[in-house]
N, C-alpha and C positions, 0 to 999 in steps of 0.2 A: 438625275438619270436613274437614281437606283429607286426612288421609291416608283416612279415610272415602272420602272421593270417587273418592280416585284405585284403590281397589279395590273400587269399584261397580263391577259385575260380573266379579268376578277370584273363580273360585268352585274357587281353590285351596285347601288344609288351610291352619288355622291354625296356626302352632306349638307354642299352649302349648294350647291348645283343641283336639285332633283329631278332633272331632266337631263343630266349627263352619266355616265357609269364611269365607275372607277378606272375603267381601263383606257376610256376615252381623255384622260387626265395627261398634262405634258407636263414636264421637269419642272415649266415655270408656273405651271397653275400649282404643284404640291410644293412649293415654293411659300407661293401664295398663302396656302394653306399651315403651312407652318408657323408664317409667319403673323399670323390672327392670334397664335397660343402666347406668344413674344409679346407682341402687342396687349395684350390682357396684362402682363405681369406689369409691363413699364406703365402701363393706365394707373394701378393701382396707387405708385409711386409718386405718379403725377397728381393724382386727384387730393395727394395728402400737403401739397403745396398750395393749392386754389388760396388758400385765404393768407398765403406768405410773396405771392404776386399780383401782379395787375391783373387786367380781363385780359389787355394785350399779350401777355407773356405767356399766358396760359392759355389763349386761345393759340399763341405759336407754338409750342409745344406739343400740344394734343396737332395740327395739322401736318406736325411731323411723321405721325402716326400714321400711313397709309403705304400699301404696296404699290399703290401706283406715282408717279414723277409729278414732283412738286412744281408747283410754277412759278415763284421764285423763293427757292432757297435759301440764295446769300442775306436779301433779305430780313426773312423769318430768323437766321442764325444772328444777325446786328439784332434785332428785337431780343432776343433771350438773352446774347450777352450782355445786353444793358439793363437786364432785367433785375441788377444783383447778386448778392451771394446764394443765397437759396437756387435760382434761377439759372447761373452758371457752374454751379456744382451737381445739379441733376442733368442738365443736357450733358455734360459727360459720359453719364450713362443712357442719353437718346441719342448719342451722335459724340465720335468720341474727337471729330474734327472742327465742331464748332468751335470749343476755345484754341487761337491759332497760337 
């Protein structure tokens, strides 16, 4: 709600949107947005694993990756945990509920 607010009436482009203005922006789209810069840090983290996993583990990890609802999580969360040590010591930091 506050980043909402604070560009109530700021009826500059959006960045990922150039067809919307900033003011047209709801709580969950700057959400959204913040959550792209979040994403980028854990990418990098992740990309430094690729060759200490499978394709499978690492293609479950990167699809954790997204603001929008996974379709099926439980899942994705058994692939990474069986994925190993490397595997289950980084999704702590993707998801600090995968290991139960």
């Amino acid at each position: 709600m506050y980043c909402a607010s604070l560009c109530n009436g700021n009826h500059n482009q959006d960045g990922y949107e150039p067809c919307r203005q900033l003011s047209d922006l709801g709580p969950y789209d700057h959400l959204a947005r913040f959550y792209c810069f979040c994403v980028t840090h854990v990418k990098r983290n992740i990309f430094g694993l690729k060759t200490y996993v499978s394709t499978e583990v690492y293609a479950a990890m990167l699809s954790l990756l997204s603001s929008e609802e996974h379709p099926n999580l439980d899942h994705t969360f058994t692939i990474i945990r069986a994925g190993g040590q490397k595997a289950t010591s980084m999704s702590i930091i993707i998801h600090p509920f995968i290991i139960y």
